[in-house]
C-alpha positions as CSV (number, residue, x, y, z in Angstrom):
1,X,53.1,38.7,182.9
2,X,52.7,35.0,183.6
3,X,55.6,32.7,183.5
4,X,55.2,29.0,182.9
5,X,57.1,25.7,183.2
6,X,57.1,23.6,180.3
7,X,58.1,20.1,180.3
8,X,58.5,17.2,178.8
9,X,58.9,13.3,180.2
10,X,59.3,10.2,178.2
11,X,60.2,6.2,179.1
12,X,63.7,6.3,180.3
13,X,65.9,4.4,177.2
14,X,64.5,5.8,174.5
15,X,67.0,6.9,172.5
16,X,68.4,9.9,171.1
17,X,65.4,12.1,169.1
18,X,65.8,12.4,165.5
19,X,67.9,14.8,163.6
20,X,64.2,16.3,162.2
21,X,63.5,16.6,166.0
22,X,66.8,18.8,166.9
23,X,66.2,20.8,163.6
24,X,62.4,21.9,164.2
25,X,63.2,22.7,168.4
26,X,65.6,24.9,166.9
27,X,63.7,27.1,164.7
28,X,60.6,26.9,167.2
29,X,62.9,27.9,170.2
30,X,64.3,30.6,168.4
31,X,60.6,31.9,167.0
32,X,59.4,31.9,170.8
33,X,62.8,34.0,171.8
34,X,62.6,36.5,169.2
35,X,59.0,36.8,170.8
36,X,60.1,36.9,174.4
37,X,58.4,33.9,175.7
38,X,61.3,31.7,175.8
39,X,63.3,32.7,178.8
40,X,65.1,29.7,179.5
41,X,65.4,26.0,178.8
42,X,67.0,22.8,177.9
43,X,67.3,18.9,177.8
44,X,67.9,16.7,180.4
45,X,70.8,13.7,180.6
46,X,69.4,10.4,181.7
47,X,68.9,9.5,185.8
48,X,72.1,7.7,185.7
49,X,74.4,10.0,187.2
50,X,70.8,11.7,189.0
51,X,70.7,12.6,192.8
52,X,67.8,12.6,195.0
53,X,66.9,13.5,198.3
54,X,64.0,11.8,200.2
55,X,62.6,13.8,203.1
56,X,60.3,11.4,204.9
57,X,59.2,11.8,209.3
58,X,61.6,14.4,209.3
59,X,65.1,12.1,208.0
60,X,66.9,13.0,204.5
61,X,68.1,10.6,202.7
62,X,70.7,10.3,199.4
63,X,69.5,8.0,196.9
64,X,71.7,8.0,193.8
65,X,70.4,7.3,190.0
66,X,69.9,5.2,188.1
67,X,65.8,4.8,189.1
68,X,64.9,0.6,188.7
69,X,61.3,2.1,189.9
70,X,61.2,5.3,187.4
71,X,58.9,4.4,184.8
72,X,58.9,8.1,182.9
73,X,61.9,10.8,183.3
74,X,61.6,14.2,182.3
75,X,63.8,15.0,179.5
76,X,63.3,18.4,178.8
77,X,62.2,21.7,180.5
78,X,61.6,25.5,179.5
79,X,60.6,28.6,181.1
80,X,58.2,30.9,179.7
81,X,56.1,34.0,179.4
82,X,52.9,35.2,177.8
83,X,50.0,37.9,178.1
84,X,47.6,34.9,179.1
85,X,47.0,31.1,179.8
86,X,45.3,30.5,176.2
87,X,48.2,31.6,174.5
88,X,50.4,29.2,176.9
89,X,48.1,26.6,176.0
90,X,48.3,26.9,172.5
91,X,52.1,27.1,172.2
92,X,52.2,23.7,174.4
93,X,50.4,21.9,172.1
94,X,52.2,23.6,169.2
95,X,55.4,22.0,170.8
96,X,53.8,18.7,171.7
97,X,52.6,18.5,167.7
98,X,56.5,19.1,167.0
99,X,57.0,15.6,168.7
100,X,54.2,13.9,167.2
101,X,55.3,14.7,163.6
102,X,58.7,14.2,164.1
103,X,59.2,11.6,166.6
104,X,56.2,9.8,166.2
105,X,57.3,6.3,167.8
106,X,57.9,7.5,171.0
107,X,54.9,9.0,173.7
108,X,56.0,11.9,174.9
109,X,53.7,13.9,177.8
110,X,54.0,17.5,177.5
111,X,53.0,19.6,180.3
112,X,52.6,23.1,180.7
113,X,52.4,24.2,184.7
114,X,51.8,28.5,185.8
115,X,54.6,29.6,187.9
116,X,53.4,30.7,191.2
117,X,54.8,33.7,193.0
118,X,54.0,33.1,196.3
119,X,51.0,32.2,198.5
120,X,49.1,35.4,198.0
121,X,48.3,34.3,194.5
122,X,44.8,32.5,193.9
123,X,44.8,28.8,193.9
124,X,48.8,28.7,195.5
């Protein structure tokens, strides 16, 4: 069964969701587990206490948060399952529709991305 990453990434700053927000996530989480698509998931604290590491030619480097350059963060993320994409799909834009209605101020970018399980998978 295909799993997928689901997340979501906002302006950095933006203030704690609404109340409204906390309360639909809830019952639509807890829908999607009683189904068995919801494996996992959670939100995110800002980049302020956030740790990087840059491999570039070969050299790691540390660079510690906060991100001056970081114009969007990711704020949320969930692991999930379904028979097929479409289904995926359609629950992604279910929970992006979540945000709209209840947090309507802020832009939020959901994305929904196929777990791969290796390089033997097409497209990997």
């Amino acid at each position: 069964m295909p799993r997928f990453m689901g997340f979501v990434r906002m302006a950095e700053g933006v203030g704690t969701p609404p109340q409204a927000l906390f309360d639909a996530m809830d019952t639509y989480i807890g829908e999607q587990a009683a189904k068995g698509v919801f494996l996992d998931g959670g939100g995110l604290y800002g980049t302020e206490d956030a740790v990087n590491f840059v491999v570039r030619q070969g050299e790691v480097t540390r660079v510690d948060g906060p991100y001056a350059e970081g114009k969007e963060v990711v704020g949320g993320w969930a692991i999930m399952q379904y028979d097929t994409v479409e289904q995926a799909v359609a629950d992604q834009e279910e929970f992006a529709q979540l945000h709209a209605k209840h947090w309507p101020e802020v832009t939020v970018i959901s994305t929904l991305r196929q777990i791969s399980n290796g390089p033997e998978e097409p497209g990997a």
